[in-house]
Backbone bond lengths (Angstrom), bond angles and torsions (degrees), N, CA, C in turn:
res aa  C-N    CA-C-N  psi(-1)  N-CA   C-N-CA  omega(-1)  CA-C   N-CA-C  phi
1 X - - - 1.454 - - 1.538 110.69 -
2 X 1.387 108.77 -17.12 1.518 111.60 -174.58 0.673 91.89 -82.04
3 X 1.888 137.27 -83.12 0.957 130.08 -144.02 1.967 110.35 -66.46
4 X 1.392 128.56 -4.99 1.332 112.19 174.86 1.721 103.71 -78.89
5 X 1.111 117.75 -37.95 1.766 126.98 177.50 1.604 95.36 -63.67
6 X 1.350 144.61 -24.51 1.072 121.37 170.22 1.470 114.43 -99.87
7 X 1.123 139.39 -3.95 1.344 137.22 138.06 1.626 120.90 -74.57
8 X 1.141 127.96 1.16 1.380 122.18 162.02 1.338 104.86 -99.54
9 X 1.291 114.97 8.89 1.579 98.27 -177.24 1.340 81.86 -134.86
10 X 1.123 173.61 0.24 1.044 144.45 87.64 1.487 145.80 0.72
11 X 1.354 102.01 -52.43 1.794 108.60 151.58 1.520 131.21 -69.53
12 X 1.317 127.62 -26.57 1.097 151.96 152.47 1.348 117.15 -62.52
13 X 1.133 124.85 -36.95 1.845 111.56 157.37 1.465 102.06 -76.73
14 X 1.135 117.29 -50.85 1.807 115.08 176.60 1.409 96.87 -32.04
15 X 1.492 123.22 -101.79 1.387 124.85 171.07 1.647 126.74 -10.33
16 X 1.163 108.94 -46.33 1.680 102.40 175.90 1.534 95.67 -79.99
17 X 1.732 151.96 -57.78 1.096 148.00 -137.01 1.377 96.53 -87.12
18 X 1.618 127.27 -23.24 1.630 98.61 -154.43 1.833 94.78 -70.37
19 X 1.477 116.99 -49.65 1.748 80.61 -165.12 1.510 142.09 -60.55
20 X 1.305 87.66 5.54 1.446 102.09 -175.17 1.484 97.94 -69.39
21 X 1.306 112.20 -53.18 1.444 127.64 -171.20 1.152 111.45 -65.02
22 X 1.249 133.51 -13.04 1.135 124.96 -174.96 1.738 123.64 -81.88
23 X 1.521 84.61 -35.01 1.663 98.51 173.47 1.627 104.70 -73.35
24 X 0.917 146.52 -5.44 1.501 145.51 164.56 1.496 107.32 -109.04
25 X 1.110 133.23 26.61 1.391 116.05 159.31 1.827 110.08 -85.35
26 X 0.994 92.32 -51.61 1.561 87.57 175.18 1.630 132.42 -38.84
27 X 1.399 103.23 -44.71 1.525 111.09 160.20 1.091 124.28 -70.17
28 X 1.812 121.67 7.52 1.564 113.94 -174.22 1.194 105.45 -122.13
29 X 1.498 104.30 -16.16 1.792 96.81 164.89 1.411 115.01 -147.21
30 X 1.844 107.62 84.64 0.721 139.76 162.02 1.906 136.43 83.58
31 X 1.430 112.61 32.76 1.030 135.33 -176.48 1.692 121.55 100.14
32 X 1.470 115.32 -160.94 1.516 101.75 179.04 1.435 117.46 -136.59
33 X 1.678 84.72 28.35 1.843 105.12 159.55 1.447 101.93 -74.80
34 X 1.306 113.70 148.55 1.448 131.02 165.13 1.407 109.74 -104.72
35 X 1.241 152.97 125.22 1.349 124.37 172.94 1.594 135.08 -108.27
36 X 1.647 91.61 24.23 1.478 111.05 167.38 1.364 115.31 -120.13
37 X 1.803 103.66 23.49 1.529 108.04 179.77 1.673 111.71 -79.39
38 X 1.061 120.57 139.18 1.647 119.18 -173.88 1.764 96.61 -65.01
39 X 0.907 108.52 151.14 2.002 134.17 166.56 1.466 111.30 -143.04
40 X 1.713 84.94 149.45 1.780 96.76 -174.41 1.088 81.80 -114.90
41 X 2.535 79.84 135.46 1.765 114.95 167.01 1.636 108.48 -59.80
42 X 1.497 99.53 120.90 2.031 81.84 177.19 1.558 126.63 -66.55
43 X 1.671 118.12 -15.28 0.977 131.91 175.02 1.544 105.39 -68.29
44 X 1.466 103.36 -83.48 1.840 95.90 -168.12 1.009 123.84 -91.26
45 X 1.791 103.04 7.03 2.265 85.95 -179.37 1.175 98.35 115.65
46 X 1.769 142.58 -79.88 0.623 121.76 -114.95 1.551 105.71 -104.61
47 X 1.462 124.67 -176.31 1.430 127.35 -158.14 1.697 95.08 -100.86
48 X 1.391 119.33 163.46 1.153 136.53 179.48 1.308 133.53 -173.01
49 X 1.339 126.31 118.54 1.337 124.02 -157.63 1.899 121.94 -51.89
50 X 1.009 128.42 99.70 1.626 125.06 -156.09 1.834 93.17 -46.63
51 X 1.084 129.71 -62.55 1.716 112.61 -178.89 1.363 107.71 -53.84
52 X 1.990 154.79 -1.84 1.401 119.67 125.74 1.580 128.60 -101.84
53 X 1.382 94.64 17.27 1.841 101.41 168.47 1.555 116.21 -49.69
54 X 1.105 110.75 169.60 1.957 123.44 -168.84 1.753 74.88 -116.56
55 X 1.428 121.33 128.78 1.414 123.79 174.03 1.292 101.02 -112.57
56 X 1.310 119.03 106.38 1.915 121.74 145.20 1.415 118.52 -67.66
57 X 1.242 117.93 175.00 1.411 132.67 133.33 1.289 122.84 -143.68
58 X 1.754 95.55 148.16 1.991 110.95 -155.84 1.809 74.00 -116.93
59 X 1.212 125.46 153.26 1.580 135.87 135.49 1.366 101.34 37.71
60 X 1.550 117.75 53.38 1.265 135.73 161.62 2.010 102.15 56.20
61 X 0.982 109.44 47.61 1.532 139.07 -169.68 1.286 88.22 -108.58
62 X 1.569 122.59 166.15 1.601 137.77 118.58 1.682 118.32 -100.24
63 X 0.743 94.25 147.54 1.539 95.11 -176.50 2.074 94.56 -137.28
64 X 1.134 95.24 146.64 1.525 93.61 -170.48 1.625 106.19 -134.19
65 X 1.251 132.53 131.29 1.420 141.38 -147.81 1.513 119.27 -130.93
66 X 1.275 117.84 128.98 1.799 100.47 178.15 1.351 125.63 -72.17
67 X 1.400 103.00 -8.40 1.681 100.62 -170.91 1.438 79.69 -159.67
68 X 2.249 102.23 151.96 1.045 112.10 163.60 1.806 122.60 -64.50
69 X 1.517 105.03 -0.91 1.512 96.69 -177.30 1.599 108.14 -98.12
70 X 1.281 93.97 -7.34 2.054 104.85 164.00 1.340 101.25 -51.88
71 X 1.488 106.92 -94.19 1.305 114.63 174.57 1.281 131.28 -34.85
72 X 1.662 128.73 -30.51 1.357 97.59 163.70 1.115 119.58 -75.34
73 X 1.060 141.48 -54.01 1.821 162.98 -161.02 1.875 81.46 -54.57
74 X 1.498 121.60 -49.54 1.358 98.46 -163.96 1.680 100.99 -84.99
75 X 1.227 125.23 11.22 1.759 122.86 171.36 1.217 102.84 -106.69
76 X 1.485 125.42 -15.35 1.730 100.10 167.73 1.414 88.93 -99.45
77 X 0.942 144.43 62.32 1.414 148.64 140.28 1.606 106.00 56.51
78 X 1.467 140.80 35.68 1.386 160.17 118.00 1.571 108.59 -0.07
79 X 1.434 115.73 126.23 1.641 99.06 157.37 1.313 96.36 -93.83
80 X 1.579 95.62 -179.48 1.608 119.49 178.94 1.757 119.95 -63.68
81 X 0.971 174.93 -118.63 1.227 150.11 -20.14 1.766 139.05 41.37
């Protein structure tokens, strides 16, 4: 009988604590970059996973690119197509 009263109260702090926890996971392992989160190329539009993006920086910016020929064409100041 004990041990079921100590697994119901065990799940029941589980249940009340996880959302708490949830908003601090990010700060516990390792920020609240994702690095398979999609980002838009500013040149052509299109989306690309930031761990195989081409990463610049403009004016202490990141700017993140699908191809190194994004990024150049969009640093000599090129429009799109």
């Amino acid at each position: 009988m004990r041990a079921l009263l100590l697994v119901a109260g065990l799940v029941l702090a589980f249940i009340i604590l996880s959302p708490m926890l949830r908003g601090w996971r990010p700060r516990l392992f390792g920020g609240g970059e994702r690095p398979d989160q999609l980002v838009k190329d500013p040149f052509c539009g299109t989306y690309v996973l930031r761990s195989r993006a081409f990463r610049r920086e403009k004016g202490g910016e990141a700017l993140h690119f699908c191809s190194a020929d994004c990024a150049t064409r969009f640093a000599r100041g090129e429009r799109p197509v």
